[in-house]
C-alpha positions in Angstrom: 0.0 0.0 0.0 2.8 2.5 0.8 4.1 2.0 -2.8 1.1 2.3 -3.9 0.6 6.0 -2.4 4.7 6.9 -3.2 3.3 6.0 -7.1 0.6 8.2 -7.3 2.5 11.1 -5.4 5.1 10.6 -8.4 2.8 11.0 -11.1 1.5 13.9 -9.6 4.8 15.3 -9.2 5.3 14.3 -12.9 2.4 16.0 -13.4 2.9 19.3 -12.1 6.5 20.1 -13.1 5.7 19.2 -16.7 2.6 20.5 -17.1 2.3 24.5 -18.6 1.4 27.1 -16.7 -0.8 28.8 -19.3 -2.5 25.9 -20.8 -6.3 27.2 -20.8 -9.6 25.4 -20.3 -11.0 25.1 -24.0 -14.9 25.1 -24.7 -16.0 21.8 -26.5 -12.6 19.9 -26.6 -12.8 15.6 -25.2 -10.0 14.1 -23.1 -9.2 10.5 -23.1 -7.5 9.1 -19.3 -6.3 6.2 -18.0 -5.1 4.8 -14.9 -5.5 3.2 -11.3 -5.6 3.5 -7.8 -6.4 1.9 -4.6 -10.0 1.0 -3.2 -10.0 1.4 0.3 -13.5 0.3 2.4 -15.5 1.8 5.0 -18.3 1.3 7.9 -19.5 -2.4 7.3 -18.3 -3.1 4.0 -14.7 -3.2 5.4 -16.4 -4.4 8.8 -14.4 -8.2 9.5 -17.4 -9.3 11.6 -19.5 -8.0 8.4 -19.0 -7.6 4.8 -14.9 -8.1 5.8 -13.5 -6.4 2.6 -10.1 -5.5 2.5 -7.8 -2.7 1.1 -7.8 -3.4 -2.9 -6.9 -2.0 -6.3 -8.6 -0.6 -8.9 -8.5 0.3 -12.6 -10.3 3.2 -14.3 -10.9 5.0 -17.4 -12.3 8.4 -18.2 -13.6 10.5 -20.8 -13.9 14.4 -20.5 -16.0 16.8 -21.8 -15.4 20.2 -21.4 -18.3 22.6 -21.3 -16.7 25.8 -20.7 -13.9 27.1 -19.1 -14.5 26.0 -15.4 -16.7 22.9 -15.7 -16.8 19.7 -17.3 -18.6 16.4 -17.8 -16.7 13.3 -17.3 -17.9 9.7 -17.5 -15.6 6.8 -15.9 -15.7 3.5 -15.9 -14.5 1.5 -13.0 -13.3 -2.4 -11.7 -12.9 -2.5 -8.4 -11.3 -5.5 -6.5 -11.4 -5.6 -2.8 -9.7 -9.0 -1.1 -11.5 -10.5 1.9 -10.6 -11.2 6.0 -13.8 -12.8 7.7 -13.2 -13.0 11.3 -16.4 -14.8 11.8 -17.3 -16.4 8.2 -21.6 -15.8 7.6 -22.9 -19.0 7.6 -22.8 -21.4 3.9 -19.6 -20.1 3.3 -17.7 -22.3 3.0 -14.1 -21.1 0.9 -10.9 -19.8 2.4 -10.4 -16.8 -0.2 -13.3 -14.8 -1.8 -13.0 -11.1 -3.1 -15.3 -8.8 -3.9 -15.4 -7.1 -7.8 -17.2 -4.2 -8.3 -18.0 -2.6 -12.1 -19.4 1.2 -12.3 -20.2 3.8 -15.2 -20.4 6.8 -13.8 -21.5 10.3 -15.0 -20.1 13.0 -12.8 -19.8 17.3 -13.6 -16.5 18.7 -12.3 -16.1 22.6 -11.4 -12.0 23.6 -11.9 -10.9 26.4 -9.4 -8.8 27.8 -11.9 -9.3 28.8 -15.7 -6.3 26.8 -17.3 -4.1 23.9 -15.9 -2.8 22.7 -13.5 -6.1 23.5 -11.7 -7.6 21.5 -8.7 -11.1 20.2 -9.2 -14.0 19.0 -7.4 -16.9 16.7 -8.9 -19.9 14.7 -8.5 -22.1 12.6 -9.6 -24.1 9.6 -9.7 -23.8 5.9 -11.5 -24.7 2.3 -12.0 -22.6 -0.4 -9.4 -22.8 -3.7 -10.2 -21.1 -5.7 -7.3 -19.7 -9.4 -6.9 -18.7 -12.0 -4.3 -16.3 -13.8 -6.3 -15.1 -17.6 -4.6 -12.8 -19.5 -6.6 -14.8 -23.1 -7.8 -18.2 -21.8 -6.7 -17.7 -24.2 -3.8 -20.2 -21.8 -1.4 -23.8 -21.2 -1.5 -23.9 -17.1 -0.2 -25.1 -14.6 -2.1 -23.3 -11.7 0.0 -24.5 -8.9 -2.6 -26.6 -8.3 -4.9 -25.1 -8.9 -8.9 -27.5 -6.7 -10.8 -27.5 -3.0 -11.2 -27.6 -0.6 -8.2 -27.8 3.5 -8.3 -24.6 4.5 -6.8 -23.2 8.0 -5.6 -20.2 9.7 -5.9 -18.5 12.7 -4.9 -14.3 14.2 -4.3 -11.4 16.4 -5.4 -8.4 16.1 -7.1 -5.7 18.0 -9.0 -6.2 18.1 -13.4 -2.6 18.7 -15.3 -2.0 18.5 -19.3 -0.3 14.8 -18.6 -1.8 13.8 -15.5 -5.3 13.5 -12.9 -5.3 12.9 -9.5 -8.0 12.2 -7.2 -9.4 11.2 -3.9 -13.6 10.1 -3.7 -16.1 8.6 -1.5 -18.2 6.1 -3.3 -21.3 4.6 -1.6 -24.3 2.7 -3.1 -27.3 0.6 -1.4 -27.1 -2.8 -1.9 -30.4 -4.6 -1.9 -31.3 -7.4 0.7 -29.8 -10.9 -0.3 -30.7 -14.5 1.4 -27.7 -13.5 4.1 -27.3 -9.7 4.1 -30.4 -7.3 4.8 -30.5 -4.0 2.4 -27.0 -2.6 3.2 -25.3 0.5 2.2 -21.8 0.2 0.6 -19.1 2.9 1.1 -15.3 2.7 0.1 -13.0 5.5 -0.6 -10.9 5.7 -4.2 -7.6 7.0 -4.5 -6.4 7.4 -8.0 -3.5 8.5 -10.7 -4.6 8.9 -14.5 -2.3 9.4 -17.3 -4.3 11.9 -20.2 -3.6 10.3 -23.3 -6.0 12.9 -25.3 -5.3 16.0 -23.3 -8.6 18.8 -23.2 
């Protein structure tokens, strides 16, 4: 995990001393990015006596829209992997190892603080989770969360460059009742680096 961080804080690094001071915001111009992180969960989804996730990794891609000078629309998609620790394993479980996956396409406006790069950012926005318990073999009979679509919310900050994005969100989404788990709300935080291979 502490690579993991030391990484992303050299890409952003990258980022910024690379990056041109003067490069302004341009009205109607897409971006292409790239890139990855780690997933880190909260409240009962990283609960060992509950859901048990663990600290996990993530990939990402993006695509940016920019509909003025100070705000954009960007639409991600994300995999999500979180590992599992079960201190108490719910009952018809029976594997050693499971992990969760999650998918998400999100939608999400973004306000810059500045009018050309590097700028920090702030965005929003709301999306489509699909979560899964994953067991190697199928050898258990739990259903920990549901695997169809679920509305999803989203909100953080981060820091835009010509070569670079970084950026730190909540995520949470309400996963409906299974045959083990009652209706639960899902949080986990996202810390990401993203390489702009079509720069705005």
């Amino acid at each position: 995990m502490r690579g993991i961080v030391i990484g992303i804080a050299a890409l952003l690094a990258f980022g910024i001393l690379f990056a041109p001071s003067s490069m302004a915001f341009e009205k109607g111009t897409f971006g292409i990015q790239v890139g990855g992180g780690i997933n880190i969960p909260l409240l009962d989804f990283g609960d060992p006596y509950a859901l048990a996730a663990t600290v996990g990794f993530g990939f990402k891609g993006g695509v940016t829209y920019q509909l003025s000078n100070k705000w954009a629309l960007v639409g991600y998609y994300n995999y999500r992997n979180f590992d599992t620790h079960f201190v108490e394993p719910p009952t018809g479980y029976k594997g050693g190892y499971g992990e969760y996956r999650v998918n998400t396409i999100e939608i999400c406006p973004r306000l810059y603080f500045n009018d050309e790069m590097p700028s920090a950012f702030i965005e929003f926005g709301a999306g489509a989770y699909v979560p899964y318990f994953y067991i190697p073999g199928d050898n258990s009979e739990i259903d920990l969360v549901p695997d169809d679509f679920q509305l999803g919310f989203n909100a953080g900050l981060g820091l835009h460059t010509k070569l670079v994005d970084v950026a730190l969100k909540y995520n949470l989404f309400k996963g409906d009742a299974t045959d083990v788990r009652p209706e639960t709300w899902f949080h986990f935080i996202t810390m990401d680096a993203m390489i702009n291979l079509l720069p705005e």
